[in-house]
C-alpha positions as CSV (number, residue, x, y, z in Angstrom):
1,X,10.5,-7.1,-16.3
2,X,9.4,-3.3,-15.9
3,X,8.8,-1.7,-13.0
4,X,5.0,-1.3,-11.9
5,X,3.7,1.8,-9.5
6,X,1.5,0.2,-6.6
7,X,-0.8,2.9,-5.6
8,X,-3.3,3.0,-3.1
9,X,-6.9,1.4,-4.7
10,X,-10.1,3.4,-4.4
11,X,-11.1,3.1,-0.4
12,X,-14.3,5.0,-0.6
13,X,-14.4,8.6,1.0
14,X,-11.3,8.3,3.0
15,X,-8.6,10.9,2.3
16,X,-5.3,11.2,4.4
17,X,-5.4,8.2,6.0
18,X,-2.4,7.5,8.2
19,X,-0.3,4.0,7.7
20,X,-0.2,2.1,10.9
21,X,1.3,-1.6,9.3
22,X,3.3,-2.4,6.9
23,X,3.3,-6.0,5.7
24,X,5.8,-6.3,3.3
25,X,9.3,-4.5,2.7
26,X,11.8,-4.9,0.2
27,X,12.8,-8.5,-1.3
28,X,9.4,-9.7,-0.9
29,X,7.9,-11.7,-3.4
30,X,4.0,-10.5,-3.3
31,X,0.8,-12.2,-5.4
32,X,-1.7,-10.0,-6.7
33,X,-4.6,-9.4,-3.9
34,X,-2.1,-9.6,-1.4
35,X,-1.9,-7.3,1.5
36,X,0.9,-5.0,1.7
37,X,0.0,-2.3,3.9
38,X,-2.7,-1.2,6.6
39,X,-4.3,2.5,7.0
40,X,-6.3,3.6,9.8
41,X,-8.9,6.4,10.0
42,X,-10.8,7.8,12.3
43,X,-13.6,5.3,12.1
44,X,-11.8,2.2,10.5
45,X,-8.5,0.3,9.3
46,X,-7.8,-1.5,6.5
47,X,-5.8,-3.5,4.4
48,X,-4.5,-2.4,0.8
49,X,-4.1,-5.1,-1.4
50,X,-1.6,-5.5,-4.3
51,X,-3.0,-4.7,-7.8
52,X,0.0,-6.4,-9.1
53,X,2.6,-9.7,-8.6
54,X,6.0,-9.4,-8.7
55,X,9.0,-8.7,-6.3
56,X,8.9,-5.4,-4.1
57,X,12.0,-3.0,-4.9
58,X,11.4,0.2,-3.3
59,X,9.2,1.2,-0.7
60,X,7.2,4.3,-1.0
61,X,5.8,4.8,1.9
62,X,7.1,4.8,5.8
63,X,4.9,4.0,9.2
64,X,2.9,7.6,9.5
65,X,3.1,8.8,6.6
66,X,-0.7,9.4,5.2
67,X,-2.3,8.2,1.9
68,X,-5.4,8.5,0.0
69,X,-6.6,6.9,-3.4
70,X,-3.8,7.3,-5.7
71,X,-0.6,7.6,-3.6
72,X,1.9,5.4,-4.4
73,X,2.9,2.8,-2.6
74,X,5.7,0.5,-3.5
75,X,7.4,-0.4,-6.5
C-alpha cells in the first residue's frame, strides 16, 4: 500500500495554531474521521480528523510545534 500525506484539513481562519494533544503515534491503526491530533488557539481547540485509514508510520509533528491548513501531519 502507498504511503498517504495526512495534512491538516481546512480549520477556517486559524493560522499557526500550536498542538497541545496528540492522539495517536506510530503503530496505530486509524479509520478515516478519526481524531489524531488536537490544536489550540487563542479562542478555541480542536480535533483534526484523519482524511485517510490505514496504519500510522511516521509522525510529523511533535507537542508545540504549530500548524495551519496544509501542514502535514503524519504519514
Amino acid at each position: 500500500m502507498a504511503l498517504v500525506e495526512v495534512k491538516v484539513p481546512d480549520i477556517g481562519d486559524f493560522k499557526d495554531v500550536e498542538v497541545i494533544e496528540l492522539l495517536v503515534k506510530v503503530g496505530d491503526t486509524v479509520k478515516v474521521e478519526q481524531s489524531l491530533s488536537t490544536v489550540e488557539s487563542d479562542k478555541a481547540s480542536m480535533e483534526i480528523p484523519s482524511s485517510h485509514a490505514g496504519v500510522v508510520k511516521e509522525m510529523k509533528v511533535k507537542l508545540g510545534d504549530k500548524v495551519g491548513e496544509g501542514s502535514l501531519l503524519l504519514m
